[in-house]
C-alpha positions, 0 to 999 in steps of 0.5 A: 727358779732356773736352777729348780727347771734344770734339777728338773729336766736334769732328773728327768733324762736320767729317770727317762731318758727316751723321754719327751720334754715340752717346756713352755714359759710363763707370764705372771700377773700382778692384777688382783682381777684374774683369777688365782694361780697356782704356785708354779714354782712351789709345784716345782720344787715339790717335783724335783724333790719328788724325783730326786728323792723318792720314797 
C-alpha cells in the first residue's frame, strides 16, 4: 500500500498544491467481533485512479 499513498499524495500536490494533507495510520483487526471496516486499501486504489485518471 506505500506505493498506492505515495501515487496518492504525489497526485495531490500537483492537482492542489497549496493544499493540506493530513495522514494518519491505521491498526488492523483480525477479531471477528468488531465491527466490519471498509477496505481502506481498495478505497485507496479507487482515489488514485480517480486523480490520476479523470473522466
Amino acid at each position: 500500500m506505500t506505493a498506492l499513498m505515495a501515487a496518492l499524495l504525489s497526485g495531490l500536490g500537483a492537482a492542489a498544491p497549496d493544499a493540506t494533507v493530513l495522514v494518519a495510520s491505521l491498526t488492523v483487526s483480525t477479531s471477528g467481533s468488531e465491527e466490519r471496516k471498509p477496505n481502506v486499501e481498495l478505497d485507496l486504489k479507487r482515489g488514485v485512479e480517480a486523480l490520476l485518471h479523470p473522466q
